[in-house]
N, C-alpha and C positions, 0 to 999 in steps of 0.2 A: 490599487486596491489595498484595503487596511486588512493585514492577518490578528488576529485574536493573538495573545502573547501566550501562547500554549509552550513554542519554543524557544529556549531564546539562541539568539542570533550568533552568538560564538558558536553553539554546536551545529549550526548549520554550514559555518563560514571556515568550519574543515577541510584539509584539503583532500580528504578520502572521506566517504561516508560508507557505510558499512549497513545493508539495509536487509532485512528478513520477513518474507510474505509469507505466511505459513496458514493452513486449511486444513480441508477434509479433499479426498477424489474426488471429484464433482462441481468444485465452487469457482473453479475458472483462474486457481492460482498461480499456478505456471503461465496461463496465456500474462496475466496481471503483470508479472515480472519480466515477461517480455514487454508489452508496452511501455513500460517505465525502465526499461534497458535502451529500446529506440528511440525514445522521447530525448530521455539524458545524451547519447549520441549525436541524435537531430541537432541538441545545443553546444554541442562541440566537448564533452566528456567523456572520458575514458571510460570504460564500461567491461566488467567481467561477470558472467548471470551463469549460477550454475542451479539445478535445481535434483531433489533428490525427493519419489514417493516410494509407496511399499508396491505388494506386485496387486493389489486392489486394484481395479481401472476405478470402482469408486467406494468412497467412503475412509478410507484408510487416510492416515495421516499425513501428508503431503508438506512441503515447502521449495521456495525460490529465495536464492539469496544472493545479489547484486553488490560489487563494489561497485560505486562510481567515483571519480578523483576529477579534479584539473591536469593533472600527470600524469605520467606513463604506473601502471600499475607493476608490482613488483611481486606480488604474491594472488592469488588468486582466491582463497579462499576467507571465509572470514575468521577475523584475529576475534572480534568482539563484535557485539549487534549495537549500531546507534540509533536505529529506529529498526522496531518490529510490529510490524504489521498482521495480526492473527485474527481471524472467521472461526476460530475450531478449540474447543477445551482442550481436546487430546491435543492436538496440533499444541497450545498454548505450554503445557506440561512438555511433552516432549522435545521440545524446538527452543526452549528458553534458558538455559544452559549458559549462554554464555553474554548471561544478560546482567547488565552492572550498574553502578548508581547512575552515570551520565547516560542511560540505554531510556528512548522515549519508548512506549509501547502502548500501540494504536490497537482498539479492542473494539469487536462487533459488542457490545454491551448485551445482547440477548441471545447471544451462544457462549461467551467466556466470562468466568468468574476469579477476577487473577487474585483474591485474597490481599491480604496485606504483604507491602511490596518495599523495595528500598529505590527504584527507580520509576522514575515518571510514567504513570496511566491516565490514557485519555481513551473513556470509552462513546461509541455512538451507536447509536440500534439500526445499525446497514438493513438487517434483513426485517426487522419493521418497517422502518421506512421503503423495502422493494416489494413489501407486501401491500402497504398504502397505497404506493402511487402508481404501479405498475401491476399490480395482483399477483406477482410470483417472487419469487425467491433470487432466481438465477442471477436478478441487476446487482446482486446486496456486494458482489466484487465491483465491480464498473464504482456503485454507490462509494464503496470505501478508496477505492483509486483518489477518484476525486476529493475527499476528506485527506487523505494521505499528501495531494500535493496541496492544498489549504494549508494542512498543518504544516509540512517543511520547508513550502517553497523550493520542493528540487529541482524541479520543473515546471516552467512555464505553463499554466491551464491550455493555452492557445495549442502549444504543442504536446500536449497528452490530447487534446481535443482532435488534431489532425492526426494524428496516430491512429484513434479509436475510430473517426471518420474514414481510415485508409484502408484497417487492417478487420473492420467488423462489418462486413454486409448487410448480414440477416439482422433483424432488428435495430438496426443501423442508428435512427433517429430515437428508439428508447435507450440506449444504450450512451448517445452522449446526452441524451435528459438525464439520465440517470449519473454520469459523470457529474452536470452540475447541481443536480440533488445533494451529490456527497458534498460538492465544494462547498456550496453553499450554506450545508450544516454549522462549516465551520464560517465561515468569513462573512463578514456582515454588510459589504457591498455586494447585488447580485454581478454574477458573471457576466448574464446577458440580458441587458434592459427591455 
């Protein structure tokens, strides 16, 4: 499958990646960071997910933030973000901190406005698009999951797809539609014929 050249291929072919999913309470991004902690293990990577919200159950500013390497990990937290993943303005503002000119930064395009920047944005209308095709909001994570492994390649679609199929009952079959909605945003062969 041909990826769009959004990253290129040195900063993927790092041997630690340094990833940050960041939200509002309510947007599904901790569960997020968990799939894409299991998926990356499923493929035989080392994996450290820690995540941190306020005391909101929802609404407040939330994030997840995953090493994954080929090696044994040596520190757990992160040094720097190489892709960050944000649903949420505040979330975007408060969580970007330690974000740098090699930092790629994956944006719902109609909740975040990241202004003028010195590192790579790529933004896509998640929550447009889970309002189009599904009439609610809730897919616009699932949506940008699958956008997120388009654009890095960190993991296999197949295995974020069994992940999503293992670990999501309720809505089960919108939920990996909705996965290859987002892949599909980016990558220009579909997923599934």
């Amino acid at each position: 499958m041909e990826r769009l050249s959004l990253v290129s291929q040195d900063h993927l072919d790092q041997d630690e990646l340094n990833i940050r999913i960041a939200g509002r309470g309510g947007q599904g991004i901790i569960k997020l960071g968990l799939f894409l902690a299991e998926a990356s293990v499923l493929e035989g990577k080392n994996v450290v997910q820690t995540q941190s919200y306020g005391p909101e159950a929802r609404g407040g500013a939330c994030r997840t933030d995953l090493v994954i390497s080929k090696d044994e990990i040596d520190y757990p937290g992160l040094r720097r973000i190489d892709i960050f993943l944000v649903l949420d303005q505040e979330a975007y503002v408060k969580y970007s901190p330690l974000l740098n000119k090699k930092s790629i930064v994956i944006y719902d395009s109609d909740l975040v406005k990241p202004g003028k920047a010195d590192y790579k944005l790529i933004g896509f209308p998640f929550t447009k698009k889970a309002l189009n095709e599904f009439g609610n909001t809730l897919f616009a994570n699932i949506i940008a999951f699958g956008a997120l492994v388009a654009v890095t390649g960190i993991v296999k679609p197949e295995t974020a797809l069994y992940v999503l199929n293992k670990r999501l009952k309720r809505y089960n079959q919108e939920n990996l539609k909705a996965f290859i909605e987002g892949y599909e945003m980016v990558v220009k062969v579909p997923l599934i014929h």
